[in-house]
C-alpha positions as CSV (number, residue, x, y, z in Angstrom):
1,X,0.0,0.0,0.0
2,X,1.3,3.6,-0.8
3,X,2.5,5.3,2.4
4,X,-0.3,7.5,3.3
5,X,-3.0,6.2,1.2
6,X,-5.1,6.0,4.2
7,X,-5.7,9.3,6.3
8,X,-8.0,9.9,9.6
9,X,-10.0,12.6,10.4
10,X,-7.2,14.5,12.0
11,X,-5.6,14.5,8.6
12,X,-8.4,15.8,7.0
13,X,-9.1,18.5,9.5
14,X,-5.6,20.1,9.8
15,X,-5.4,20.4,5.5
16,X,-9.3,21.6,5.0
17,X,-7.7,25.1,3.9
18,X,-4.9,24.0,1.9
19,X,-5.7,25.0,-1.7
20,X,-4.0,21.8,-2.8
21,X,-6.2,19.2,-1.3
22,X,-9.9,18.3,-3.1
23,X,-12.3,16.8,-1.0
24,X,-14.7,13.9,-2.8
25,X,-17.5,12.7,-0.9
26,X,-18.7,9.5,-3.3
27,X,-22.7,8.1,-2.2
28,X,-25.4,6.8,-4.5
29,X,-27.6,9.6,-3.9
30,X,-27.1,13.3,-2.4
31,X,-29.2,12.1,0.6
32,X,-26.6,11.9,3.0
33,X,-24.3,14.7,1.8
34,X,-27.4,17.6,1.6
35,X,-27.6,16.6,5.6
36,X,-23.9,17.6,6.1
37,X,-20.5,16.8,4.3
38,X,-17.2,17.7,5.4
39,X,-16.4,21.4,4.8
40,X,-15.6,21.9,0.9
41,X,-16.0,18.5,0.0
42,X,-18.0,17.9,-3.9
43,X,-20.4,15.1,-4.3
44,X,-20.1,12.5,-6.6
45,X,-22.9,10.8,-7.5
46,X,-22.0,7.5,-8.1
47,X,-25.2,7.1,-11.0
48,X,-25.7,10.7,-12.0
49,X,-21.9,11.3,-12.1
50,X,-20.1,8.5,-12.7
51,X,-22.7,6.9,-14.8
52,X,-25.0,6.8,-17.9
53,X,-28.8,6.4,-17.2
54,X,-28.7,3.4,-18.9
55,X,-25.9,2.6,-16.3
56,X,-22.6,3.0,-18.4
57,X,-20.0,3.8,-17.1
58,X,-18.4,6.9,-18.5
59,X,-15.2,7.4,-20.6
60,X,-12.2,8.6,-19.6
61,X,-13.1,11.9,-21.4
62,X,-16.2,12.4,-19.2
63,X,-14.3,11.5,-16.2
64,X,-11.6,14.5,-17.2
65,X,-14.9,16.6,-17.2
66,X,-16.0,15.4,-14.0
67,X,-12.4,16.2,-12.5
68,X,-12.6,20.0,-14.1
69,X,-16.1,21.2,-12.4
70,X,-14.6,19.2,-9.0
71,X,-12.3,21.7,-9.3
72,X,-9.0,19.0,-9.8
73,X,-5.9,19.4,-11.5
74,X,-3.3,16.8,-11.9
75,X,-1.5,18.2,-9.1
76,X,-4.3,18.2,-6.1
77,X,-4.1,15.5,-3.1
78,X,-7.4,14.2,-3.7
79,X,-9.3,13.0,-0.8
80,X,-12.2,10.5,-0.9
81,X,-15.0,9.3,2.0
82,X,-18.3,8.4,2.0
83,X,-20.1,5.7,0.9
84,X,-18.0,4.3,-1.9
85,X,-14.5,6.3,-1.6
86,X,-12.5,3.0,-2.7
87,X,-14.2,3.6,-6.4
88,X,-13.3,6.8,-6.5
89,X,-9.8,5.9,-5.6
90,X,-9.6,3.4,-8.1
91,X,-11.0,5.1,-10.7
92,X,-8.5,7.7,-10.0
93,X,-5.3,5.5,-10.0
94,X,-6.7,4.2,-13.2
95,X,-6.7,7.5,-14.8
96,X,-3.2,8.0,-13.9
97,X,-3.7,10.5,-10.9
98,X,-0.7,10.4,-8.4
99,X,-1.9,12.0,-5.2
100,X,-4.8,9.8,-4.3
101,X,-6.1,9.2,-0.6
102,X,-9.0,8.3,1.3
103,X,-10.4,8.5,4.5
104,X,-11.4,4.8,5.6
105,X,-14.6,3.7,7.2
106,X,-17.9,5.1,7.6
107,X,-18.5,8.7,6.8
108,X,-19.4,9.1,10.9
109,X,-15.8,8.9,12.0
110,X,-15.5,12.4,11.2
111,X,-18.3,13.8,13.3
112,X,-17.4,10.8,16.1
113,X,-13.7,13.0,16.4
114,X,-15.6,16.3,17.1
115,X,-15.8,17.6,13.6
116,X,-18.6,19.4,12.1
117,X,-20.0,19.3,9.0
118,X,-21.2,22.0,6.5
119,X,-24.5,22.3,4.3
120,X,-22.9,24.3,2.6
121,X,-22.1,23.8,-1.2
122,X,-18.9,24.9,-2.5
123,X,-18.6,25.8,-5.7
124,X,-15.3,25.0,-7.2
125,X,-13.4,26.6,-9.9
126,X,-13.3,24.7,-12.9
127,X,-10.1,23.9,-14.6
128,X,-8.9,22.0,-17.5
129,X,-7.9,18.5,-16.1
130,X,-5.3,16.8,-18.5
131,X,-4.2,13.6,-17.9
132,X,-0.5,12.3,-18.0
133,X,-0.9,8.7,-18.1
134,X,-3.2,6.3,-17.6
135,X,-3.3,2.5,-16.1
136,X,-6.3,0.9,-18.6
137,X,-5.1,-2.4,-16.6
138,X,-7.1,-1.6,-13.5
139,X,-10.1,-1.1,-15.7
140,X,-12.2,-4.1,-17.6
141,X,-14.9,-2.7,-19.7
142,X,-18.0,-5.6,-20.4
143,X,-16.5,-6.8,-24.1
144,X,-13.3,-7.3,-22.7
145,X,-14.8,-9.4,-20.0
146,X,-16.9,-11.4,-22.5
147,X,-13.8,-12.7,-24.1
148,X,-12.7,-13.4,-20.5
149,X,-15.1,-15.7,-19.9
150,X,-14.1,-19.4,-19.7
151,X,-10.7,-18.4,-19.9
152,X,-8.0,-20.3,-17.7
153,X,-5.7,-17.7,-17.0
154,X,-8.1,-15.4,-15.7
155,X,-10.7,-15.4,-12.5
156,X,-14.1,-13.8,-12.1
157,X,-14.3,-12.7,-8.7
158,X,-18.2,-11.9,-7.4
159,X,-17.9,-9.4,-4.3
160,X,-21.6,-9.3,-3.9
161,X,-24.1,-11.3,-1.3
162,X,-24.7,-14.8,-1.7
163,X,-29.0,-13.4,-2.4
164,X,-26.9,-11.5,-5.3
165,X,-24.7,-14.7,-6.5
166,X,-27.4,-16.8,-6.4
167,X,-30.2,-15.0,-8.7
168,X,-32.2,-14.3,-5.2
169,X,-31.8,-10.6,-5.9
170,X,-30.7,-8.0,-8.5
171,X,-29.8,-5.3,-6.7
172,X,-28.6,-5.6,-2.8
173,X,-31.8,-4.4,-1.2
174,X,-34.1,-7.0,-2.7
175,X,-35.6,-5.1,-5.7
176,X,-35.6,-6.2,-8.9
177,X,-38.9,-5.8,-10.7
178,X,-38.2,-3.7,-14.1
179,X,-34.1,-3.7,-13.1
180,X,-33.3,-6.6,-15.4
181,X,-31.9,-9.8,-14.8
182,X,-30.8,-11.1,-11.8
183,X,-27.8,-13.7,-11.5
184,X,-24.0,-14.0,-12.1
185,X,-21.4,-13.7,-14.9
186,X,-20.7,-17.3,-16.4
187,X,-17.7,-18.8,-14.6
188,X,-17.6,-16.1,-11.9
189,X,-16.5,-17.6,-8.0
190,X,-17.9,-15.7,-4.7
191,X,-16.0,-13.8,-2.7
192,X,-17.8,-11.7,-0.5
193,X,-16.7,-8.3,0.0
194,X,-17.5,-9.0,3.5
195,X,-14.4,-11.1,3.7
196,X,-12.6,-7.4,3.2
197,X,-14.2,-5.2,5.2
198,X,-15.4,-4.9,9.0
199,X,-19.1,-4.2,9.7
200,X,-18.1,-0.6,10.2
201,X,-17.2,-0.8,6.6
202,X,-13.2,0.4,7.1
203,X,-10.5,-2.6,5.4
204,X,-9.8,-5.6,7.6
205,X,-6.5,-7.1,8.3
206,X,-6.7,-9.3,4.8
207,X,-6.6,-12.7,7.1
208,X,-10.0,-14.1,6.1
209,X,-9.8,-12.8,2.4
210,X,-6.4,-14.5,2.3
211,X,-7.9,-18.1,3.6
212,X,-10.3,-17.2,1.2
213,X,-8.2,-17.0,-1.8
214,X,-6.2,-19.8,-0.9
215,X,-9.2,-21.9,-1.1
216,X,-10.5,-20.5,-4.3
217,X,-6.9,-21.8,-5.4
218,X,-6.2,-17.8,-6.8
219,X,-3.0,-18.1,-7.9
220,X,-0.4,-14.1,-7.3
221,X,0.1,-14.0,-11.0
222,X,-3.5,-14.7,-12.2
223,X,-5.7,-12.4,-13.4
224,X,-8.5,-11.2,-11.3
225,X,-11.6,-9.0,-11.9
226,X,-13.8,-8.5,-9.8
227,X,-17.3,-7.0,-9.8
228,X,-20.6,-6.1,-7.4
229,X,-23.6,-3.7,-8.7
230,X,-21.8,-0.5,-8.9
231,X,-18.0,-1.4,-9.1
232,X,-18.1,0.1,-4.9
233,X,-18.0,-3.4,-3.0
234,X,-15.8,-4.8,-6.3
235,X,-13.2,-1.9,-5.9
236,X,-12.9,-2.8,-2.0
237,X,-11.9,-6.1,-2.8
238,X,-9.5,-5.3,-5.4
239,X,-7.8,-2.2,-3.8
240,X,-7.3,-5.2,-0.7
241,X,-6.0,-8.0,-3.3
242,X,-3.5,-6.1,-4.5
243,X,-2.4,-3.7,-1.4
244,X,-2.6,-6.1,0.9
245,X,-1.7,-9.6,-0.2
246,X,0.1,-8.6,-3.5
247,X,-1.8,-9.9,-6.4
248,X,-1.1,-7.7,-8.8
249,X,-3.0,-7.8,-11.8
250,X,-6.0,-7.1,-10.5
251,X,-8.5,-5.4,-12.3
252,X,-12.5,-3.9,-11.4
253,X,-15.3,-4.5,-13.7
254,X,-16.7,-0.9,-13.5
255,X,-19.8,-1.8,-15.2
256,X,-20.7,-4.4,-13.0
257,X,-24.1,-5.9,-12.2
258,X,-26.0,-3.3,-12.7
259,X,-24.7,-2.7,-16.4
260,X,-24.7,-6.5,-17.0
261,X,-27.8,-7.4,-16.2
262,X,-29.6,-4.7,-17.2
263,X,-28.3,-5.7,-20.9
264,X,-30.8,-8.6,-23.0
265,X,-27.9,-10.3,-25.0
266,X,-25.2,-10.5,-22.1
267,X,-24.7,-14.0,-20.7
268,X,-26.5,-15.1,-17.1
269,X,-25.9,-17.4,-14.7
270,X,-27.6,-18.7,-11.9
């Protein structure tokens, strides 16, 4: 893991007026954040922003526009939280972004340390993000997983519930009339993102998703993808596969469930 990846509230606090350091709050809705965000922290909306409606995920030309209004340049420290900061981190080491760190755990921890938050909105200035070089490796789009499919070289890792795995559910609270298809990519194994994370949603040690891997026989040079609904729960796992117990070529299906199986022709399993 990069030293410093991973910063506390205290962190946060002592650098909110440092004009280098972007704050990225990353939900599925602005619910939580119109209640109170940390001071000068954007949303991104993990569907309105991140996403097509038909639940694409955008290009890396759309993400550079999401980067300019945010109010990023190549050379901002760029803070996530929230509900899904560990896909915004990944998405930003994909794109080639150096100063990348997030603040662990539920978005509580920084009202728990005596912080306040703000309902106020900043309003960034937007500037022209350009950038230097990119890592396409962390990043599988859905053809490029088709053709993965039944391959020996690679595993499809399924982060989600075992409801999810199963075909019991589409999305992970239950509903699934007019989402699409409920099930699993051909070929994919389960490994619960639960194996990653504590109930308090911060990274565990890596003990039970290393059993876990050495069961599933996952081999360090292999290649993995993993996948949930959103690419949030998959990007957990992968950021912990290859920070944690070193297997390197790992990669997140960004599209995930929710692109999958909202598609007629893609291939189900159940």
């Amino acid at each position: 893991m990069e030293p410093g990846a991973q910063v506390d509230p205290g962190w946060v606090a002592e650098h909110l007026d440092d004009p280098a350091v972007r704050l990225v709050e990353v939900d599925v809705s602005a619910a939580a954040y119109d209640e109170g965000h940390i001071p000068g922290a954007v949303l991104w909306d993990a569907y309105r922003d991140l996403r097509h409606p038909d639940h694409t995920p955008i290009d890396p030309d759309e993400f550079d526009a999401v980067l300019s209004r945010s109010g990023i340049t190549p050379e901002s420290t760029v803070v996530f939280y929230g509900y899904a900061p560990y896909l915004g981190f990944w998405l930003m080491d994909r794109h080639g972004h150096e100063r990348i760190r997030l603040m662990d755990g539920p978005r509580e921890r920084w009202e728990d340390t005596g912080c306040s938050w703000s309902a106020e909105v900043p309003e960034p200035g937007p500037t022209s993000y350009e950038r230097a070089g990119e890592k396409p490796e962390l990043v599988v789009r859905r053809q490029e997983l088709r053709e993965m499919i039944g391959d020996r070289g690679t595993a499809i890792l399924d982060v989600r519930t075992e409801e999810e795995f199963s075909g019991e559910r589409f999305w992970p609270s239950g509903a699934t009339e007019g989402a699409g298809r409920a099930g699993r990519i051909p070929g994919a194994v389960h490994l619960p993102v639960d194996l990653a994370r504590r109930e308090d949603g911060s990274l565990a040690d890596g003990e039970q998703l290393l059993r876990a891997c050495e069961e599933l026989g996952l081999e360090p040079g292999q290649r993995l993808v993993t996948y949930c609904t959103i690419g949030n729960r998959a990007s957990v796992v992968a950021f912990a596969l290859r920070e944690q117990l070193g297997y390197r070529k790992v990669a997140v299906y960004y599209g995930s469930w929710s692109e999958w199986g909202s598609l007629p022709d893609t291939p189900v399993e159940t």
